[in-house]
C-alpha positions in Angstrom: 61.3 97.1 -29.6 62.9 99.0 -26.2 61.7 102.6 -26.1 62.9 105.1 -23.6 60.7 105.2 -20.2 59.9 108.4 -20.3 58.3 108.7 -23.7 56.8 105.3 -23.1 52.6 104.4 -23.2 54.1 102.1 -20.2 54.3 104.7 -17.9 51.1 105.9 -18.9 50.0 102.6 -18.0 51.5 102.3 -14.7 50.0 105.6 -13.7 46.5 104.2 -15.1 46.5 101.4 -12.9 47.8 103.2 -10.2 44.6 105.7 -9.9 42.5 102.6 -10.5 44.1 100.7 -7.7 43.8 103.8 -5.6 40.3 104.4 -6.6 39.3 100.8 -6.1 40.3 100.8 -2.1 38.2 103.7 -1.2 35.5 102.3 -3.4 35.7 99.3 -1.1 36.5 100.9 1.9 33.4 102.8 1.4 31.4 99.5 0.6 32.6 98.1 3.8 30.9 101.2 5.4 28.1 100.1 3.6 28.2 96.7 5.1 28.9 97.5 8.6 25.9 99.8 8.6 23.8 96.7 7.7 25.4 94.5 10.5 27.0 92.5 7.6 30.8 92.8 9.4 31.5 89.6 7.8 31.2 91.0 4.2 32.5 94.9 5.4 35.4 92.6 6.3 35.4 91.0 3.1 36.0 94.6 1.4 38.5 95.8 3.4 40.6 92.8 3.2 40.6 93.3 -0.4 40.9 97.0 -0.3 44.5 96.5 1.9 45.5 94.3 -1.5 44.1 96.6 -3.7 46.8 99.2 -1.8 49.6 97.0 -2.5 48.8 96.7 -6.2 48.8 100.7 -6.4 52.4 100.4 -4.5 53.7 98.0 -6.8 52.7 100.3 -9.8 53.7 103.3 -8.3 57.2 102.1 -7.2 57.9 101.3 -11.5 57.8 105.0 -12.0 60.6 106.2 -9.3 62.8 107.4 -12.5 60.0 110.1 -13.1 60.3 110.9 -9.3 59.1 114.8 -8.9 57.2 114.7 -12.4 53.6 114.5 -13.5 51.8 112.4 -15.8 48.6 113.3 -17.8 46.1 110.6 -18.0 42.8 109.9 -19.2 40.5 107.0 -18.0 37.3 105.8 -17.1 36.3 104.8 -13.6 33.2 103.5 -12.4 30.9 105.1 -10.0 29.6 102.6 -7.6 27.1 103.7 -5.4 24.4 101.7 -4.1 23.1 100.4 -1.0 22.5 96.9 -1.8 25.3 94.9 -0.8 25.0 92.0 -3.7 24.8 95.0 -6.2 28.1 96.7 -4.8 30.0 92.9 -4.8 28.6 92.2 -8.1 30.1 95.7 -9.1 33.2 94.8 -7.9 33.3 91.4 -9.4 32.9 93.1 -12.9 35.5 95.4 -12.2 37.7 93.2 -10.9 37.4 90.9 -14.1 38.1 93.7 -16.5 41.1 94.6 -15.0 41.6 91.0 -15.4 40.3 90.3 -19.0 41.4 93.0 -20.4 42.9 96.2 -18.8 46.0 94.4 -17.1 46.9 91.9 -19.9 47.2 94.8 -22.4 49.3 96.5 -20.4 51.4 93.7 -19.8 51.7 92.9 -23.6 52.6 96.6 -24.1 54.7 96.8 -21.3 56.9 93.7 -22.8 56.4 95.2 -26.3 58.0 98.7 -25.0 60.9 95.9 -23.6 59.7 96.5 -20.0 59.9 92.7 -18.3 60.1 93.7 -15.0 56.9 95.4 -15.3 54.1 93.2 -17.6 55.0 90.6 -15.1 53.7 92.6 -12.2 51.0 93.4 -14.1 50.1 89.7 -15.4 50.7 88.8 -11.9 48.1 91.4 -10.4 45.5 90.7 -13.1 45.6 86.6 -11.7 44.9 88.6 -8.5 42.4 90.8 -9.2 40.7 87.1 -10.9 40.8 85.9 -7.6 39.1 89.1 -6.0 36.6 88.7 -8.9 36.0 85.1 -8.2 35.2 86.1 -3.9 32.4 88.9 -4.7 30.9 86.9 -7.0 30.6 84.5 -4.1 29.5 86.4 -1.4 27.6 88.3 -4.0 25.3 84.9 -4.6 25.4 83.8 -1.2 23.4 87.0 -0.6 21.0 86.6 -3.5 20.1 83.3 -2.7 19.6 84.0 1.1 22.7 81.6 2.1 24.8 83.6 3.5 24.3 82.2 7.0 22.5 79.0 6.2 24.1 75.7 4.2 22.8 73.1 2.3 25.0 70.7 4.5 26.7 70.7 8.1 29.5 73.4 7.9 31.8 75.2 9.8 31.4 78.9 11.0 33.6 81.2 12.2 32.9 84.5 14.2 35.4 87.1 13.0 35.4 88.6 16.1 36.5 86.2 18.6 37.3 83.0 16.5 34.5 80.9 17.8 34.3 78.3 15.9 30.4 77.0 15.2 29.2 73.2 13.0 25.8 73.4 11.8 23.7 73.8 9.2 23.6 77.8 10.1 25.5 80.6 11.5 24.4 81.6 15.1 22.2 84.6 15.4 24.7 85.6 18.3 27.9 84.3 19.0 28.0 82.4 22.4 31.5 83.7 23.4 31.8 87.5 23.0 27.4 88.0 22.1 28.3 89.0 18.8 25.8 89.1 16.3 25.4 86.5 13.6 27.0 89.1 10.7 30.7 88.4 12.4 30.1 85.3 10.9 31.3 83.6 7.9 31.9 80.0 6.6 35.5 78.6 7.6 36.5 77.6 4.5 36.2 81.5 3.4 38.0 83.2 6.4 41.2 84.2 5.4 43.1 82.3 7.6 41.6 78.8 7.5 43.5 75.7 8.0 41.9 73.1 5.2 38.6 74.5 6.0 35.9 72.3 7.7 
């Protein structure tokens, strides 16, 4: 049944997701700070790649509401507070929140969304909660790279990439410094996970 925008629990949605996107990217950018403060640039790097994502998804959700340009909307919601200073605690945080938005938050809004006769946006949100899946799916593996001490060491040979200069490493574990630009070994990060890699080695 098509209701009218304005009096929609869509738009009440949108506006939800759009202070949880919002809030998500400074909780990551402040993880990152985190990170970089424990010479772990690799996983700092991790969080702000998602946090630049995270700012497109608000985008996205805020751009649906243009026709209520100049008004406000009253929400309620519940955020998380994430503060801690152990890395695999803050990425396992994330991965939870990253799933719920996924499990549950952006589905229902999608299904309400399409209920309320608004296609255009439950696909953006059943596209965004696959993405925030895939976010989910990353912390959870840096997250156990770091409790199991492998975040720099491999069962088998692998390849390593230094995110600073693109020096490109096989072995069994990261250098402690990067031969080319003296780096230390927190630049670096399996090749298969860098954001760019070609197959992966």
């Amino acid at each position: 049944m098509a209701v009218d925008f304005k009096s929609s629990e869509t738009k009440d949605n949108l506006m939800r997701a759009f202070a949880g996107e919002s809030q998500a990217r400074n909780r990551y950018t402040f993880a990152a700070g985190v990170a970089k403060q424990q010479k772990q640039q690799a996983i700092g790097q991790v969080f702000i790649f998602t946090a630049d994502q995270e700012k497109e998804h608000a985008e996205i959700f805020y751009n649906h509401l243009k026709e209520l340009a100049g008004e406000n909307i009253h929400i309620d919601g519940a955020y998380p507070v994430d503060l801690t200073d152990d890395l695999a605690k803050l990425l396992r945080m994330a991965q939870h929140n990253e799933y719920e938005e996924h499990d549950d938050v952006y589905k229902n809004f999608g299904d309400k969304a399409k209920e309320e006769g608004f296609m255009k946006v439950a696909n953006s949100f059943y596209m965004i909660a696959e993405i925030e899946k895939f976010h989910g799916d990353r912390f959870g593996k840096f997250a156990e790279y770091l409790e199991q001490n492998k975040l720099f060491i491999s069962d088998v040979k692998t390849g390593w990439i230094c995110l600073n200069c693109g020096y490109i490493y096989e072995g069994e574990k990261a250098p402690e410094i990067c031969p080319v630009c003296e780096h230390d070994q927190g630049y670096f990060i399996r090749l298969e996970l860098s954001p760019f890699a070609e197959g992966g080695k």
